[in-house]
C-alpha positions in Angstrom: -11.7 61.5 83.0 -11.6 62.6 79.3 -9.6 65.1 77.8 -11.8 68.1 76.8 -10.8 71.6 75.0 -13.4 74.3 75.7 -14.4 77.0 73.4 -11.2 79.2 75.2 -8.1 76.7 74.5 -8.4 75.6 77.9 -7.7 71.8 78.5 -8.8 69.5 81.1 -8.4 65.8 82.0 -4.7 66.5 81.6 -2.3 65.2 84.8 1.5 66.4 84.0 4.0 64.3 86.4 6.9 65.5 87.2 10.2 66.0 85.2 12.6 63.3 84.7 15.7 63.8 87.1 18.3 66.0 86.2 15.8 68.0 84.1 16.2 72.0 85.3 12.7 73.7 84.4 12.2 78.3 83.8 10.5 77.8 87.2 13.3 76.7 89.4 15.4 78.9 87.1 13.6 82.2 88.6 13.5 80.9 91.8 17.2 80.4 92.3 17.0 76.7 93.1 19.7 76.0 90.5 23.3 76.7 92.1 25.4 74.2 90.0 26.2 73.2 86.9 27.5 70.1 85.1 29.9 71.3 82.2 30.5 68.5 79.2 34.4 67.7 79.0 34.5 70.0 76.4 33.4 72.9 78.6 35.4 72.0 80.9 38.7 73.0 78.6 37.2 76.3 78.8 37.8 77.3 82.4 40.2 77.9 84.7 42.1 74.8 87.0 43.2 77.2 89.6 44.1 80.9 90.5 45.7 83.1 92.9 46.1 86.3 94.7 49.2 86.1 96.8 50.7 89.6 99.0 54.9 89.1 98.7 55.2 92.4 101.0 56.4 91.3 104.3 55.4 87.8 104.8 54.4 85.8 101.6 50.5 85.1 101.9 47.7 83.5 100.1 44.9 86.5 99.9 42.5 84.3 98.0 42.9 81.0 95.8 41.4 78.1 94.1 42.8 74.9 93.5 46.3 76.2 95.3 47.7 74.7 98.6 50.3 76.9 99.5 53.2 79.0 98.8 57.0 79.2 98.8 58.9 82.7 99.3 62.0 82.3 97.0 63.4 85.1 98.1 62.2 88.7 96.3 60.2 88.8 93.4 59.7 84.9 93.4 57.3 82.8 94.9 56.5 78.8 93.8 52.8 78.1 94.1 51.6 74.4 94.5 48.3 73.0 92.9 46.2 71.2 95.2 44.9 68.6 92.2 47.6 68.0 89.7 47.7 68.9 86.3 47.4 65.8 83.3 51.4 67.4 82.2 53.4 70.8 82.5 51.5 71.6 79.2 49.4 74.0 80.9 49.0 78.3 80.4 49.9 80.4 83.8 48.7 83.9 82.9 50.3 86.3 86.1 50.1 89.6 86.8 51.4 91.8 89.6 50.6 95.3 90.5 52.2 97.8 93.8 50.7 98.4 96.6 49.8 102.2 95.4 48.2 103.6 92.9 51.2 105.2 91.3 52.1 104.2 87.7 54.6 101.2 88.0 55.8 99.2 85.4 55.8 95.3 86.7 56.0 92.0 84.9 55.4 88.9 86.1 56.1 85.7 84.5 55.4 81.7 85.4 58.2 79.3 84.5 58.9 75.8 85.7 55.9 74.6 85.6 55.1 70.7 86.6 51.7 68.8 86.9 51.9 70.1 90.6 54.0 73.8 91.0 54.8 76.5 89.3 57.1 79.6 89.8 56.3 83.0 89.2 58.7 85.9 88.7 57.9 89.5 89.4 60.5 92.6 88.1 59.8 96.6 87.7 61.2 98.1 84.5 64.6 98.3 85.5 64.7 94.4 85.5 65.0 94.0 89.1 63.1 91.5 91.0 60.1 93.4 93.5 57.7 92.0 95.9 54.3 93.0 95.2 51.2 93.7 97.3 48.7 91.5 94.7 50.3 88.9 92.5 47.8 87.1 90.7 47.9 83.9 88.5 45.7 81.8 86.7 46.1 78.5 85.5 44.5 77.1 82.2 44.7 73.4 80.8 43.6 69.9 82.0 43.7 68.2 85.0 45.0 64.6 86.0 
């Protein structure tokens, strides 16, 4: 069949195949059919390796996490959490946070140290410089993996 253009800009005679693989089109954009994504290695500096929320009161336990097998109590205000994949060296960021259990205004630091391609400790103290168990202890771990 030849290709014609009528009088309105429509074309005919045209067959479009599909798109090559690994091509992601507007259409399966709207429609949700793209849950993934493939970051270059740069990108992938960008984001985090692994995170944590972690309850110290009572029992020490994992309340959500990424990328983190477990937990040590160390006794109060001081856990050691261990990275399921490893880290390339200890050169890596540990941002923590920790915050009580009420809403009252409490002062409360938390601060990672010891850190090897595979654990890292955190240590929680109020503004007296005592160590405290927390309700939500939260760390996140930047830098490149093994």
């Amino acid at each position: 069949m030849a290709i014609a253009i009528d009088g309105t800009g429509t074309i005919t005679g045209i067959s479009a195949g599909g798109l090559p693989d690994g091509t992601v089109d507007t259409d399966m954009l709207a429609s949700g059919a793209v849950n993934r994504v493939k970051l270059a290695a740069d990108q992938q500096k960008e984001i985090s390796k692994a995170w944590l929320n972690v309850n110290m009161s009572g029992t020490i336990s994992i309340t959500k996490s990424h990328n983190i097998s477990g937990v040590v109590d160390n006794g109060t205000g001081n856990y050691t959490a261990t990275l399921t994949n490893e880290m390339a060296d200890a050169n890596y960021v540990v941002v923590c946070n920790a915050v009580a259990a009420t809403n009252t205004s409490v002062d409360t630091w938390a601060n990672a140290y010891e850190r090897t391609t595979t654990t890292f400790r955190v240590n929680t103290q109020n503004s007296s410089s005592s160590n405290v168990d927390r309700a939500s202890n939260f760390a996140v771990v930047f830098g490149v993996l093994a």
